[in-house]
Structure formats: C-alpha cells, structure tokens
C-alpha positions in Angstrom: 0.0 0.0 0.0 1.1 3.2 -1.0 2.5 5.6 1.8 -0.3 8.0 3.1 0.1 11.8 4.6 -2.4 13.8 6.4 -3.1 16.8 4.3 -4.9 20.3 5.3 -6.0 22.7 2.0 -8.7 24.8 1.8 -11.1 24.1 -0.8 -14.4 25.7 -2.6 -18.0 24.3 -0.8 -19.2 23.2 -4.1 -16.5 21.1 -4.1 -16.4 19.5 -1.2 -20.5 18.8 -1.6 -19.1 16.7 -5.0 -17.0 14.9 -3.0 -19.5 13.9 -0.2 -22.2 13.2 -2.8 -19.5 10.8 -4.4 -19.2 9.2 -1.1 -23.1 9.0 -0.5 -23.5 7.7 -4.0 -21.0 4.9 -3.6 -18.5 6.4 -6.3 -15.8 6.8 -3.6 -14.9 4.8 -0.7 -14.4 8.1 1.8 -13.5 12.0 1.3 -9.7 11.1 1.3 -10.1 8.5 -1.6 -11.5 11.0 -4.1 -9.5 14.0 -3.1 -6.5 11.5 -4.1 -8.5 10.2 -7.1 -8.8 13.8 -7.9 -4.8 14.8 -7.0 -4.0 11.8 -9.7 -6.0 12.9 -12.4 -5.0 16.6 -11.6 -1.6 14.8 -11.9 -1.7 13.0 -15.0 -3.2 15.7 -16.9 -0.6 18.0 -15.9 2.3 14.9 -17.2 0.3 15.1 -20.9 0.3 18.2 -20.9 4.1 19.2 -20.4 4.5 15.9 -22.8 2.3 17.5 -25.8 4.4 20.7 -25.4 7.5 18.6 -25.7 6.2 17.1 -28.6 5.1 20.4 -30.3 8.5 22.0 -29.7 10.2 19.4 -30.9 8.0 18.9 -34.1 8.0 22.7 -34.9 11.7 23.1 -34.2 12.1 20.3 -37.2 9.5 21.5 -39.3 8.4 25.3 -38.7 5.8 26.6 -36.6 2.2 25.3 -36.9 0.2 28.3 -38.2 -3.7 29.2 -37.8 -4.4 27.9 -41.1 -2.9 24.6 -40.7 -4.8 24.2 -37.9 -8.4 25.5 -39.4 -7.6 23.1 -42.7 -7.3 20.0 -40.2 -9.9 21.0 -38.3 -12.5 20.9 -41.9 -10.5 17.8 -42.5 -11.4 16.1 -39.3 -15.1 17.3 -38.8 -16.0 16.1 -42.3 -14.5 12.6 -41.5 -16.6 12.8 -38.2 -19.5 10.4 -38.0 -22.9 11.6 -36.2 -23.8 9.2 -33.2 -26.2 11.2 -32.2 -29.6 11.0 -33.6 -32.1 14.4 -34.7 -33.3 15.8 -32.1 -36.9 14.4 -30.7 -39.7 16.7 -32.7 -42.5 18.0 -30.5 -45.8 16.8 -31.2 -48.4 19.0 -31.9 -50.5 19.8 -29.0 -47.9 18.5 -26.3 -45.6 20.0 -24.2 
C-alpha cells in the first residue's frame, strides 16, 4: 500500500459537496479516496500536458511553426470525416408540451 500523509487545504464548498455526494453515492470509498482520485488525475493531466508541449517543440523546431491555417484546414478535415452518433433531435408533437 502506497505511503499516506495527512493533508490540510482549503477548498471551494461546491466542491467538497461533490465529493461527499461521491461518497453517499458509492462512487468513492471516503472524502480522502476521491481527493487523491482527484490529486492523480490533476496529476496525469498535468504529465500530458508538459508531454504534448514537448512534442510540439520538438515537431516545430524540425518543421516550422504550426500556423492558424494549418490548424483551421485539419480541423474541416477532421469534422468532415466525423461520423454523427447522435440522432435528430426528438420533434414535439403538436398539441404536447
């Protein structure tokens, strides 16, 4: 089992009413458990992120900076390879609310 240490931080209501909610619901085991849950993802994403810059400097030292249009172009590119999984949206019926 991983090493444990008690931690004091001040945090916003709201959250704090997540985290006890996740606890009521069953999504957490206790308050501590999802405020590490949380720490990790906090974490991980923070590890991607300095990763992706990484990448990005390395790729645009090699091959130039990535400009505006470049990234417009692969954005058309992308959404009109996108497939729908959504359906329409639910019509009302005449006479119902």
């Amino acid at each position: 089992m991983t090493p444990k240490t008690r931690l004091s931080a001040s945090v916003d209501v709201d959250l704090v009413a997540a985290a006890h909610r996740a606890v009521d619901e069953g999504r957490a085991p206790s308050l501590s458990a999802w405020v590490s849950d949380a720490l990790q993802l906090k974490l991980d994403h923070d590890r991607r992120m300095t990763a992706l810059d990484e990448f990005l400097a390395r790729y645009e030292s090699e091959h130039g900076e990535i400009t505006e249009q470049e990234i417009d172009e692969a954005t058309r590119r992308m959404r009109s390879q996108a497939v729908v999984v959504r359906g329409k949206p639910a019509r009302k019926r005449r006479g119902v609310a």
